[in-house]
Every structure is written in C-alpha cells, then in structure tokens.
Backbone as a chain_set.jsonl record, in Angstrom:
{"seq": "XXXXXXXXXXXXXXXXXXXXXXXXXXXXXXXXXXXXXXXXXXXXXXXXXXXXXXXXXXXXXXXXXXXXXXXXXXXXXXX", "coords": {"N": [[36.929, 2.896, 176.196], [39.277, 2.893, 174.303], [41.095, 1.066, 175.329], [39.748, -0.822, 175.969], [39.458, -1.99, 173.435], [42.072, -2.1, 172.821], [43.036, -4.225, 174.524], [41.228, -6.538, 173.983], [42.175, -6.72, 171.261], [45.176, -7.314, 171.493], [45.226, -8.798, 174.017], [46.268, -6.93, 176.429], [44.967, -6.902, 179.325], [44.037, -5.101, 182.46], [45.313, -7.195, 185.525], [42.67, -8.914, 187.066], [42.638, -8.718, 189.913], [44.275, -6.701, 190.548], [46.357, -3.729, 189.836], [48.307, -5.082, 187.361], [50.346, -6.637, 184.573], [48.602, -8.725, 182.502], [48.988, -12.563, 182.046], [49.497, -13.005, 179.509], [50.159, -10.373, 178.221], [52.822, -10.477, 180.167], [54.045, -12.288, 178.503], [54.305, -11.311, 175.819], [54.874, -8.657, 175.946], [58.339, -7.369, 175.919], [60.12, -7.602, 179.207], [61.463, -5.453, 179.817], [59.962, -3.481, 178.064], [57.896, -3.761, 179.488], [58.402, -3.07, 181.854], [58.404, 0.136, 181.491], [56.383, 1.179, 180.533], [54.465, 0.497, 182.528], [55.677, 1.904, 184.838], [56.017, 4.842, 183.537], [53.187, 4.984, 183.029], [52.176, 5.218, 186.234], [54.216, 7.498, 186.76], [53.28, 9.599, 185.215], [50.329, 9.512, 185.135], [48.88, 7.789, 183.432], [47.151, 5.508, 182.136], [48.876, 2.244, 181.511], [48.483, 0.54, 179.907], [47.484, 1.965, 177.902], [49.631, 2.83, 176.698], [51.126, 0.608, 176.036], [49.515, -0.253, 174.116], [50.155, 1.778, 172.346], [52.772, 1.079, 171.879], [52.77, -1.215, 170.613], [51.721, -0.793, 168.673], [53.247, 1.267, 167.3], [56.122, 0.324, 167.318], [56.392, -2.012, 167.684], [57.045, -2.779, 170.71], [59.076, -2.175, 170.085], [60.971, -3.965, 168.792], [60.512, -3.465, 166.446], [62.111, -3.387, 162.822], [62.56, -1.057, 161.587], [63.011, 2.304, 160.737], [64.938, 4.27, 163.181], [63.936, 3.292, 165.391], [65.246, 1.838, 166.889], [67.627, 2.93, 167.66], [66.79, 5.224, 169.001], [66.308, 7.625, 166.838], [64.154, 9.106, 164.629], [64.183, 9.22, 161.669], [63.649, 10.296, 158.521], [61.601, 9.031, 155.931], [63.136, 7.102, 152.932], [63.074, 7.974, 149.335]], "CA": [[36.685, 2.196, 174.95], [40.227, 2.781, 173.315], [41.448, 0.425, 176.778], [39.078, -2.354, 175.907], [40.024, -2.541, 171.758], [43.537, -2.372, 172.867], [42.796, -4.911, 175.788], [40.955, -7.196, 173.0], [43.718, -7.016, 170.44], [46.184, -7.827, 172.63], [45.346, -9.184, 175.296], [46.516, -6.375, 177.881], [44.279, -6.024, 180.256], [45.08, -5.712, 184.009], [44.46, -8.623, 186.318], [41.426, -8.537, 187.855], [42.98, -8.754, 191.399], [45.302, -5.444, 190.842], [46.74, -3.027, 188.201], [49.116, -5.423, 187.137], [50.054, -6.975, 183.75], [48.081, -10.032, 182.154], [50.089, -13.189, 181.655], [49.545, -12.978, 178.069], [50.83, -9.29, 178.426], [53.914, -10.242, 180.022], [54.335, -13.358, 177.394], [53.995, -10.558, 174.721], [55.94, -7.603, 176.034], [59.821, -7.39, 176.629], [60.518, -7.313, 180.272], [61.678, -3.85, 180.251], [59.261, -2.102, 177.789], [56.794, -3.7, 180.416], [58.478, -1.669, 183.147], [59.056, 1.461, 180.971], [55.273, 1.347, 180.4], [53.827, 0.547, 183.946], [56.792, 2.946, 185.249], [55.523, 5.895, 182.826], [51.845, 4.957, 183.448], [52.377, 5.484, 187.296], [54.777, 8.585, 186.823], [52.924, 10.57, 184.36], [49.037, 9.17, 185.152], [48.345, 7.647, 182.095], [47.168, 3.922, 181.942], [50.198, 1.681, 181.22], [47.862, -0.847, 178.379], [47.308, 2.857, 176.088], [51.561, 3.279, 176.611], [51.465, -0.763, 175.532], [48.844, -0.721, 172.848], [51.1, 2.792, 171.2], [53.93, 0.343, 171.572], [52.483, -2.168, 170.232], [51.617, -0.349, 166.718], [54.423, 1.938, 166.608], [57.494, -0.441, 167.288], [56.633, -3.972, 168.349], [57.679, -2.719, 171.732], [61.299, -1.838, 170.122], [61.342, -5.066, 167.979], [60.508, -3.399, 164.82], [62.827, -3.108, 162.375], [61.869, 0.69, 160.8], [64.219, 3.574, 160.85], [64.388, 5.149, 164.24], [63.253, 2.681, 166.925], [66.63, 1.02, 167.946], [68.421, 4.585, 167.721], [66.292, 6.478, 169.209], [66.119, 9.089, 166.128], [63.075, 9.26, 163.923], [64.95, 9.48, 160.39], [62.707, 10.509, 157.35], [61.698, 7.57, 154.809], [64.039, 7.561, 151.743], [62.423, 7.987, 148.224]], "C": [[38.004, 1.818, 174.281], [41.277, 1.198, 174.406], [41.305, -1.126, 176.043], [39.521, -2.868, 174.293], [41.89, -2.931, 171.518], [43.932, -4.129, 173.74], [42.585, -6.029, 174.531], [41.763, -7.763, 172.003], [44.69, -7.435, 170.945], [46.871, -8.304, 173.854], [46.063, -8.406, 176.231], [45.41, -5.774, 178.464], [44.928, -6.187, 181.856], [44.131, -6.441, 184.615], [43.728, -7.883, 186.753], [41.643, -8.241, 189.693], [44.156, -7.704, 191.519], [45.288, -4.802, 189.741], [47.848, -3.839, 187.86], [48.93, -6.378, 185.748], [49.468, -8.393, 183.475], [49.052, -10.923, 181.959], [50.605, -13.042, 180.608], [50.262, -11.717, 177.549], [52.896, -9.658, 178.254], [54.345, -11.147, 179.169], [55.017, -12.052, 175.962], [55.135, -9.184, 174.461], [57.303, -8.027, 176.646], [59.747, -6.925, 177.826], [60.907, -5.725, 180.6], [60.983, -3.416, 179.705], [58.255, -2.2, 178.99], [56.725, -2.739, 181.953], [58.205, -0.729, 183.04], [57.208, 1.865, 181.262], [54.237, 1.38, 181.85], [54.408, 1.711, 184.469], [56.194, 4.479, 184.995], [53.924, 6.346, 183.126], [51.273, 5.706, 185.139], [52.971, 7.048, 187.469], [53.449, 9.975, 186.366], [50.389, 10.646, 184.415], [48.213, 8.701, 184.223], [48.493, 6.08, 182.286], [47.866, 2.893, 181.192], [49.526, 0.705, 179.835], [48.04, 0.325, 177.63], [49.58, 2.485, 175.886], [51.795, 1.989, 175.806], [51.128, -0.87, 174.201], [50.147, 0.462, 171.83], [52.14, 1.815, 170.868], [53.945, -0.567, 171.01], [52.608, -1.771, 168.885], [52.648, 0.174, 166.485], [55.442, 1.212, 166.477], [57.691, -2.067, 167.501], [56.989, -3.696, 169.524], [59.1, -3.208, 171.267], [61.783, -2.877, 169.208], [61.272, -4.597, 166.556], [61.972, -2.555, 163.875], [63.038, -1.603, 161.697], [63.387, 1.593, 161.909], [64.036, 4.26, 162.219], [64.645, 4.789, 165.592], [64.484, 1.949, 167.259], [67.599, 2.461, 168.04], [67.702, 4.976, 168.448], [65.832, 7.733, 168.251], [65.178, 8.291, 165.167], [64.0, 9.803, 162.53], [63.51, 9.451, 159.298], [62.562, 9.567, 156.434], [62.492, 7.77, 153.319], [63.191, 7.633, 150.7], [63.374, 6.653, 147.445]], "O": [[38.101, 0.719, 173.735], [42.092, 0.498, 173.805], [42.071, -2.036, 175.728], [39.866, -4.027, 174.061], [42.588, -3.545, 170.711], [44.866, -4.897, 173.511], [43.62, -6.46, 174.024], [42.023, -8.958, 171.859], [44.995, -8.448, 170.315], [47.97, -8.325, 174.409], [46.637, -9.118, 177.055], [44.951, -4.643, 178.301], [45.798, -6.924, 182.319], [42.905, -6.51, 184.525], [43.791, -6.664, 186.91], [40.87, -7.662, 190.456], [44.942, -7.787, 192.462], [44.538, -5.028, 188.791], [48.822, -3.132, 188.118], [47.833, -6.895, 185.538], [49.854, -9.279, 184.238], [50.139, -10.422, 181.674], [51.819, -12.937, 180.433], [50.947, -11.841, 176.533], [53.753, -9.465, 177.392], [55.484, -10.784, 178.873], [56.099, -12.153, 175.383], [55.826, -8.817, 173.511], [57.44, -8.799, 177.595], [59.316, -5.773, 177.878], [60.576, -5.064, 181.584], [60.644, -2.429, 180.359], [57.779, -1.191, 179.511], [55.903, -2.166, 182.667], [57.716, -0.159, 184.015], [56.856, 2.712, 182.083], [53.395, 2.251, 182.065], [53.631, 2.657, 184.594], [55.926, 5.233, 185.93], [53.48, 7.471, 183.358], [50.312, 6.464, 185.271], [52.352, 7.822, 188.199], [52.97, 10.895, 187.029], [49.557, 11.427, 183.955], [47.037, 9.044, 184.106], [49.544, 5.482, 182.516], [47.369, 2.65, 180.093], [50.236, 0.289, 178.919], [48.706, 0.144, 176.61], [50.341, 2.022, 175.037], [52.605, 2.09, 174.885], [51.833, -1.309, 173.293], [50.83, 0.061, 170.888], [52.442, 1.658, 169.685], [55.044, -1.039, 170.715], [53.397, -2.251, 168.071], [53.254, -0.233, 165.494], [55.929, 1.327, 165.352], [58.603, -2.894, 167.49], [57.602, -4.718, 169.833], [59.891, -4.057, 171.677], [62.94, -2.78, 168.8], [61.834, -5.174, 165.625], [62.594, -1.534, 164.173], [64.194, -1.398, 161.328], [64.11, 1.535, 162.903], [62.961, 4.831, 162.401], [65.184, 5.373, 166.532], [64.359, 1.365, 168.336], [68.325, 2.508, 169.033], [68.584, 5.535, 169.1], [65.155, 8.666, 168.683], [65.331, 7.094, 164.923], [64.456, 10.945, 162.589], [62.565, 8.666, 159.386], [63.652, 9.169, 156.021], [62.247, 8.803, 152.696], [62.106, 7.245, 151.132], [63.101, 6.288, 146.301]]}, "num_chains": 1, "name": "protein.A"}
C-alpha cells in the first residue's frame, strides 16, 4: 500500500519489464541518489521506491535546503 501512494505521488514505480526505475523516476531523481537507493534496496532488502519516497519527503533527494542534508549532520532548529 505505502509502495503504491508513494508510486502515485511520484511516479516511482518499477518498470513493468524488471525492477528498474520509471522514466519519470529517473527524470525526478539525481543520478546518484538513484543508485544510492537501488544500491541500498538490493544490499539491505528493502524496496528501493520506500528509500525514494523517504527521500523524497525528507530532502528532495539532497536538494533541500534544511540544516543537515548537504553536511551530513542533523543540527537542531534555532529558536
């Protein structure tokens, strides 16, 4: 279910003729998070669209500007 709302929203689903990303996918994702995410998906057994859709909300896949996501460190929000 969480697959198909992610799939829906954002067009990643995998082609129908493999596990591989949608065009609209790779249109959407940066070339490398798309590896990091297939890569991780494969390593760890976890379906590479949830790794996309998290990336999707949490960072833009790395594009978002917020405290943290181009560092690497998770910094606390200022008052």
């Amino acid at each position: 279910l969480l697959v198909g709302v992610f799939g829906a929203i954002f067009g990643l689903q995998p082609d129908p003729t493999g596990y591989g990303p949608s065009a609209m996918a790779r249109a959407e994702i940066p070339a490398l998070y798309l590896r990091l995410y297939m890569n991780a998906g494969r390593r760890y057994g976890i379906d590479p669209w949830i790794l996309a859709g998290i990336g999707a909300v949490e960072t833009d896949h790395g594009r978002s500007p917020a405290p943290g996501v181009r560092s690497g460190v998770n910094m606390p929000p200022t008052s």
